[in-house]
DRENMAR-875707 format. One line per field, with one value per residue: x, y, z of N, C-alpha, C, O in turn; residue number from 1; residue in one letter. Coordinates in Angstrom, 3 decimals, padded with zeros to 6 digits. Example, Ala and Ser with C-alpha at 12.3 -4.5 7.8 and 13.67 -1.06 7.14 Angstrom:
n_xx (013.190_012.850);
n_yy (-005.690_-002.250);
n_zz (007.800_007.080);
ca_xx (012.300_013.670);
ca_yy (-004.500_-001.060);
ca_zz (007.800_007.140);
c_xx (013.200_012.900);
c_yy (-003.300_000.030);
c_zz (007.800_007.870);
o_xx (014.236_013.409);
o_yy (-003.319_001.138);
o_zz (008.465_008.039);
n (1_2);
res (A_S);
***
This chain:
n_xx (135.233_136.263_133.985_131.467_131.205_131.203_129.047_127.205_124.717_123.691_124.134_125.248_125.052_127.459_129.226_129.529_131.012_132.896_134.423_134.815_136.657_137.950_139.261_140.786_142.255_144.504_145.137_146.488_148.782_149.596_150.700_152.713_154.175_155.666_156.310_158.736_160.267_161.389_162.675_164.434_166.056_166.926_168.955_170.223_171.337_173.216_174.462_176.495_177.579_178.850_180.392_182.282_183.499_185.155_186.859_187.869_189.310_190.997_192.474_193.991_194.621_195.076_195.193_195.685_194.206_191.825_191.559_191.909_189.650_187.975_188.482_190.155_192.857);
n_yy (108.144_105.816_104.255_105.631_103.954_101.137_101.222_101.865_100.216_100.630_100.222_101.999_104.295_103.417_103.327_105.937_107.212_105.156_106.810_109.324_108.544_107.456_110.135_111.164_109.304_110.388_112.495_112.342_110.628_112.601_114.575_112.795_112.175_114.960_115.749_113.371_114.279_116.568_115.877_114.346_116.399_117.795_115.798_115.280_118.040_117.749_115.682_116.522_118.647_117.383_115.853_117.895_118.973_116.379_116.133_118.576_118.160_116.131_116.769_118.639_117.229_115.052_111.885_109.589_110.215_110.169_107.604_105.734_107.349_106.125_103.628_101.776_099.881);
n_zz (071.643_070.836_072.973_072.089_069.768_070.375_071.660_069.812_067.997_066.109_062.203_060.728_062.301_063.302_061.392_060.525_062.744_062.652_060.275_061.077_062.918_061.060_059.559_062.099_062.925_060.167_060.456_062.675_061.677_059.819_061.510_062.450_060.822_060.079_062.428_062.577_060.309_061.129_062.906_061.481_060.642_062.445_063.575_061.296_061.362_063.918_063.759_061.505_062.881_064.962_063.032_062.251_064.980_065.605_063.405_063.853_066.535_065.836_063.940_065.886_068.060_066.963_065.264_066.707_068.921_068.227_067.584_070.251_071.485_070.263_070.562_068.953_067.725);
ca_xx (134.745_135.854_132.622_130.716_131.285_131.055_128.156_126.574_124.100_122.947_125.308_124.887_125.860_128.965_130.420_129.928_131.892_134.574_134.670_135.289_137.682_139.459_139.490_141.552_144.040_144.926_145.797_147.684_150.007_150.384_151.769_154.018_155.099_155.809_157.307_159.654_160.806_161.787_163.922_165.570_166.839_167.610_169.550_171.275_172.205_173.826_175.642_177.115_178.376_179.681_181.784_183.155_184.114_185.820_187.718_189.048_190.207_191.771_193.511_194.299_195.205_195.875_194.788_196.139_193.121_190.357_191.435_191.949_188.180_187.190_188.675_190.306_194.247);
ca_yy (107.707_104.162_103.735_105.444_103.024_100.124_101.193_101.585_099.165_101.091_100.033_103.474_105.594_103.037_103.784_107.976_107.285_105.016_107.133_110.087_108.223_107.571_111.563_111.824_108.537_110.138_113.860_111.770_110.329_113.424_115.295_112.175_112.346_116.316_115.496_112.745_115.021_117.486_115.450_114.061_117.537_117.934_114.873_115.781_119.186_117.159_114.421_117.382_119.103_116.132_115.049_119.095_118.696_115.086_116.555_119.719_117.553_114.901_118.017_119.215_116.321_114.043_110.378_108.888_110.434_109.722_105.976_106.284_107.413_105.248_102.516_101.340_099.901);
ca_zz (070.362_071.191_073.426_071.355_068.566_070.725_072.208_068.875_067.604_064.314_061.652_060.139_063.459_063.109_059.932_060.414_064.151_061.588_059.495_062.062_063.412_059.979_060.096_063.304_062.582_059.226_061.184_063.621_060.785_059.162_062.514_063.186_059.302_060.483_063.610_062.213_058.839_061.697_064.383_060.583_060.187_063.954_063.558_060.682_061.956_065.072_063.044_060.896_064.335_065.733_062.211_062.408_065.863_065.534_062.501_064.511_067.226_065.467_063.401_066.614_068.721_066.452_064.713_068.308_070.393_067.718_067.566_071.528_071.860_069.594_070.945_068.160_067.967);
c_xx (134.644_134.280_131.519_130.342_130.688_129.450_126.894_125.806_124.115_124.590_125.619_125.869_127.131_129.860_130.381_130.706_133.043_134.878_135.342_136.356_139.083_140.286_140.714_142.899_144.679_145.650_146.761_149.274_150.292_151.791_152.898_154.862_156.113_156.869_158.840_160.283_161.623_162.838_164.681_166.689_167.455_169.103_170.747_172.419_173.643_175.200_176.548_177.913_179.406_181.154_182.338_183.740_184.854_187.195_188.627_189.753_190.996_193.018_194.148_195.346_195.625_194.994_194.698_194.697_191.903_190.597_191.311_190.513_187.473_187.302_189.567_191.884_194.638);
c_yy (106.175_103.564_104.421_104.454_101.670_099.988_101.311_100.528_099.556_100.347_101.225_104.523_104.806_103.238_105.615_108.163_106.552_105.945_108.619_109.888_108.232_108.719_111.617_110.988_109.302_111.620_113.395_111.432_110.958_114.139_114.540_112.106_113.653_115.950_114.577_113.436_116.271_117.030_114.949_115.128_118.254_116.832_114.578_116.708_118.663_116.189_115.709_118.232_118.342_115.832_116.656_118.853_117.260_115.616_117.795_119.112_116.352_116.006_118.401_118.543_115.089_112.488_109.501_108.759_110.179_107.959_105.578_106.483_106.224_103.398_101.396_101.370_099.900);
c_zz (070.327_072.235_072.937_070.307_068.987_071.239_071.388_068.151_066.179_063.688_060.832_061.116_063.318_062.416_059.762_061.820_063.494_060.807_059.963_062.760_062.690_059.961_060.922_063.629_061.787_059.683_062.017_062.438_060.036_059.958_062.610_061.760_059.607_061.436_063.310_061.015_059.947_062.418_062.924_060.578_060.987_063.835_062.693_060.575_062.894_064.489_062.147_061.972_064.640_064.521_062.647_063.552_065.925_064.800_062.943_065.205_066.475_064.730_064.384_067.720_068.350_065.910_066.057_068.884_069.661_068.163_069.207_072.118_071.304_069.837_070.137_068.597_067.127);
o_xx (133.697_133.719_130.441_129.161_129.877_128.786_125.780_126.598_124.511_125.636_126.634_126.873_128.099_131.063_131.078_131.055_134.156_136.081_136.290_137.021_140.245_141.496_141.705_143.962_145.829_146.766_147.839_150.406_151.154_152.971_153.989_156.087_157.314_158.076_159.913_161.231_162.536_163.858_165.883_167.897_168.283_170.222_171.792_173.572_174.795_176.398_177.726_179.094_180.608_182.343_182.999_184.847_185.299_188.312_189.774_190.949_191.734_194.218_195.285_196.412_196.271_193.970_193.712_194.114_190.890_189.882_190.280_190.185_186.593_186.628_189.690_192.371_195.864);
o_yy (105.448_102.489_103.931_104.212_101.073_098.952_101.034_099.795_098.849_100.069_101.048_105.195_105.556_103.329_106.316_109.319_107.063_105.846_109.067_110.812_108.539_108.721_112.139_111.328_109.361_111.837_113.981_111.913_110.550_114.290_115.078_111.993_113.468_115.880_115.005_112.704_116.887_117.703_115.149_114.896_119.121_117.297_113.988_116.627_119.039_116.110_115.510_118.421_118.601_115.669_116.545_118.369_117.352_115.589_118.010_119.185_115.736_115.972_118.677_118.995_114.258_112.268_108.827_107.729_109.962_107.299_104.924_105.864_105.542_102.425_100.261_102.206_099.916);
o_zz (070.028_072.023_073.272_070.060_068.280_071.226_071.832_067.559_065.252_064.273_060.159_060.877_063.189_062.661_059.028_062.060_063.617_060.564_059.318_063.227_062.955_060.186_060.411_064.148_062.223_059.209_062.113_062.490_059.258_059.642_062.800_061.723_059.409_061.205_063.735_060.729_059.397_062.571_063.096_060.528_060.710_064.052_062.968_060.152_062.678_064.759_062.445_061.678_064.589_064.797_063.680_063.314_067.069_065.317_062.552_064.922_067.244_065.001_064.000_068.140_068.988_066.558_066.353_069.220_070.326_068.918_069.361_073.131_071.829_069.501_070.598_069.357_067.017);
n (1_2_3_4_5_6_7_8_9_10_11_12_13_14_15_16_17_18_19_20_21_22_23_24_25_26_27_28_29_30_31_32_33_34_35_36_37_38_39_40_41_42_43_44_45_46_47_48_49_50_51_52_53_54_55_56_57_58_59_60_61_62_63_64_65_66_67_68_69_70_71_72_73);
res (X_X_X_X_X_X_X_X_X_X_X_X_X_X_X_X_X_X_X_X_X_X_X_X_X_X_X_X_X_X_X_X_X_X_X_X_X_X_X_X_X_X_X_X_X_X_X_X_X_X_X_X_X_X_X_X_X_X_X_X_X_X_X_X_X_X_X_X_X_X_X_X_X);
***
């Protein structure tokens, strides 16, 4: 589409190849709207795992081994 456009003289065939183009940016930034609303909720799932598991082991093994991982004195 990019060398069509470029290769375009009319100013006419240019703005129905922009305007085709606008088309196919504006599908792109829906999917990546899509795609990013999805890894949020991946991401959230994960961080919600992770605090449950932190919180068993620290129940389990203690304040010691979180601060210990964590690096903390």
């Amino acid at each position: 589409m990019r060398e069509r456009f470029a290769g375009a003289e009319d100013p006419e065939a240019q703005g129905e190849l922009a305007a085709e183009a606008l088309g196919h940016v504006e599908r792109q930034l829906q999917l990546a709207r899509e795609r990013r609303r999805r890894l949020d909720g991946v991401e959230g799932k994960l961080w919600a795992k992770r605090n449950r598991l932190e919180r068993f082991l620290i129940e389990t093994r203690g304040a010691d081994w979180w601060r210990a991982r964590r690096g903390v004195r």
